[in-house]
Structures are given as C-alpha cells and as structure tokens.
N, C-alpha and C positions, 0 to 999 in steps of 0.2 A: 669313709669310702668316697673318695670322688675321681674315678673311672674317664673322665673324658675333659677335652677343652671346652673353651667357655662357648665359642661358638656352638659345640655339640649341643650342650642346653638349652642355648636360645634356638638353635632350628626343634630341638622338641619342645621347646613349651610353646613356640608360632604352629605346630602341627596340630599339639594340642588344642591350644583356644582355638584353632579354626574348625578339626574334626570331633571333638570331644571324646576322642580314641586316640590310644600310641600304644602301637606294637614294639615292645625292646626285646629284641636277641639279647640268650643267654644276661637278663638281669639277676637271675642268681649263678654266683659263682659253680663251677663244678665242684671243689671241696666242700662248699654247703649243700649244695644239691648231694651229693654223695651220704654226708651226713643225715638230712632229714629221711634219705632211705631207710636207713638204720634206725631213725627215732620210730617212722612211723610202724615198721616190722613190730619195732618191742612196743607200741600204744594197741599196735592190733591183737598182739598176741595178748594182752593184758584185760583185753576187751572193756577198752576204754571209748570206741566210736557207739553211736548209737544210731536211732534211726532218725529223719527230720521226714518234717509232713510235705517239704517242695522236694525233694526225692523220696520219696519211701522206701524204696528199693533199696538204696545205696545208704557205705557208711560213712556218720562224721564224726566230726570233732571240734568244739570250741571252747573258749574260756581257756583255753591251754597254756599253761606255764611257757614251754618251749616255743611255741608256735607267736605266742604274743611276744616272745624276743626277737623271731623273725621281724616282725611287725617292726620292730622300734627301730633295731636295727637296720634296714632296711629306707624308715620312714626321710634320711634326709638325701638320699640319692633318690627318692620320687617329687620329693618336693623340687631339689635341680632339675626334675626331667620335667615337671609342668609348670615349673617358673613361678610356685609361691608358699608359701610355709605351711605342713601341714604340721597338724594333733594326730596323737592315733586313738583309735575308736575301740576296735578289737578285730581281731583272726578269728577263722574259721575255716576248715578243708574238709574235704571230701574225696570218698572212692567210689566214682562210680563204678556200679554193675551193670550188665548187661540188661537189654529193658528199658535201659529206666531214659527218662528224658527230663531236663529243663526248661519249663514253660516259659515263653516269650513274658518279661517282666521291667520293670523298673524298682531300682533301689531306697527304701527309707532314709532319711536324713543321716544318720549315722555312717552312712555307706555316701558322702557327696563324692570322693575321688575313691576307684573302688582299683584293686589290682589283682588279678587272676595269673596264676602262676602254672605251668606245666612241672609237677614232679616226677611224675611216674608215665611213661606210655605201653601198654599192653606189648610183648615181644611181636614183632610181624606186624604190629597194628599203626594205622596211620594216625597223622600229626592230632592234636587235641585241637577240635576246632569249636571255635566260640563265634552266634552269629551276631554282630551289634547293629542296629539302627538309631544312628544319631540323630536328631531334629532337623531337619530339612536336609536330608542326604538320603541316599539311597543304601538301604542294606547291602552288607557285605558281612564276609564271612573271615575271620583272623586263625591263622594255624599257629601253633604255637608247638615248638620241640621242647624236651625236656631243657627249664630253666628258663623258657621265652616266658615273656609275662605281657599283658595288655593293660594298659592302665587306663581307666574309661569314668564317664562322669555320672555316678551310677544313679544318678536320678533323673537325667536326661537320657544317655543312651536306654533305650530298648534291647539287651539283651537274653539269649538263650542257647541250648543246646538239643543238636534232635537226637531221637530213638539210635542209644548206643549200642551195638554191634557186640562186643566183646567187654568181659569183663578186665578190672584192672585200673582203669584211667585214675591216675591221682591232680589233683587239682587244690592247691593254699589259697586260699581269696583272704585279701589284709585290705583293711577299712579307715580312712582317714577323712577328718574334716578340714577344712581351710583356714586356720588361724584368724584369715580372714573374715569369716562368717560372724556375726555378731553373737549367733546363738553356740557359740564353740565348746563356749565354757560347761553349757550344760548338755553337750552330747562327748566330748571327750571322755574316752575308756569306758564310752556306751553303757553310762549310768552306773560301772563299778567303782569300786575305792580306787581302784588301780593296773594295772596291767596286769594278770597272770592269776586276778581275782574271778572267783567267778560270780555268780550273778545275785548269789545270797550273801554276799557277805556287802553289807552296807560300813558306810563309813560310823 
C-alpha cells in the first residue's frame, strides 16, 4: 500500500518531527473499515472483549489475531507517513461506553509511535475526539471521522479523552517501535512469540 507521492511523505514526516502528532484522513480504506465492522459485531457477540482497569466502563480487546493483522498491515504506510522504519509491538481496541473517560496519560515504551483509529462513531453523534499535548506546544484537541487515524509519539504526547456522552464510539489503537531504537529488539511484538500471540504463550 503506498497511497500518495513522495512529496506527500516528506511533508508528513516534517509535520511529524516538528508536532509529534499527524492527523490522516481516511488511513483506513472504507472496504476495511467496512470489514472490521463486521469482525468486531461477531468478537462482541462472542464475548470476546473484556474489561481493562484505564476504562472500566468500556469494552476491549487485545492480543487479537485479526486485529494484529491490521497492525502489520498497515505498519509500512505509518512508517512513510513519519519518515522511518517501524517494528510492530501489538494492537489493541476499544468501545467505549457512555461515562466512562480516558485519563490524561503518556505511553510505555512499547507504544514509542502509537496510532488511534476511528472505527465506529455513535449514529447522530459527533467526530471521535482525542486531546494531545505534545512537549512544548500547546494542547489541542484532534477529531477523527470514521477511518481518520492520529499517529502520535506515545511517550512524549500527553494524551486523553473526556466524559463520553453516548454509548458506541469504537476506537483500534496499533503500537510500533522505531527499528531505530536500540532497545527494539526486545520490545517488538511487546514480549510475544509473535503477532497474533497472546501474552502466555512464550517462545
């Protein structure tokens, strides 16, 4: 998948190193967007999500087969879009519900380039919005339509979400490190054997 000229890349990965946030319209296709509707309908009804202790309220899901294919798939049009080669770590999504909120936070190493995806938005309800504060920048606030995605440096930005309104919002979050990074080796596939593993099964 490579989506745009050469120029297009190089103005996002200069937006990135300068904001350590990139907002991208429609990064997932509408046939896969369409598609993970359908996967996550038959994950829910199977009652595959569970609860996590930074939402309590809401349901997730990670270590997913399907969902860490997004990831990979996915992982070399993020590495064009911030101009350097990543690893993937692992996936992870979420629905929220009503209630519930995302505490103002920064991300673990595992999470260095992190990417938050709108799947799902409530009918009637407004954009998926996420608030970031990058290092020496002023907070701001990013709306995302179904398929926008924010790609952000999850151990510098400061992001969250406030007290959601309505139930429904779906949200993919896919986790990469920098090839770069010296320590890559030992955080790639976020200490599993492998993608699609989950977190008991050692090598």
């Amino acid at each position: 998948m490579n989506r745009h000229s050469p120029s297009y890349y190089r103005q996002t990965s200069r937006a990135f190193r300068e904001k350590r946030y990139l907002l991208v319209k429609s990064l997932l296709p509408r046939v896969v967007l369409d598609y993970l509707k359908v996967y996550y309908d038959i994950q829910l009804k199977n009652d595959r999500f569970f609860n996590d202790t930074q939402c309590p309220a809401s349901l997730s899901l990670g270590a997913d087969p399907g969902l860490d294919a997004v990831l990979e798939w996915l992982r070399p049009e993020v590495s064009r879009l911030v101009g350097f080669e990543l690893a993937p770590t692992y996936s992870f999504t979420r629905k929220y519900l009503k209630g519930d909120m995302l505490a103002r936070h920064q991300d673990r190493p595992a999470c260095e380039i992190s990417v938050t995806v709108s799947i799902q938005i409530p009918k009637r309800a407004r954009a998926s919005t996420l608030y970031v504060k990058p290092p020496n920048r002023n907070e701001t606030k990013v709306e995302m339509n179904e398929g926008d995605g924010c790609i952000y440096a999850g151990m510098e930005v400061e992001h969250w979400r406030k007290r959601l309104r309505v139930d429904g919002y779906i949200q993919l979050f896919l986790h990469f490190v920098a090839k770069q990074n010296p320590g890559y080796a030992q955080l790639v596939f976020d200490g599993r054997r492998c993608l699609g593993a989950n977190y008991s099964q050692h090598v």
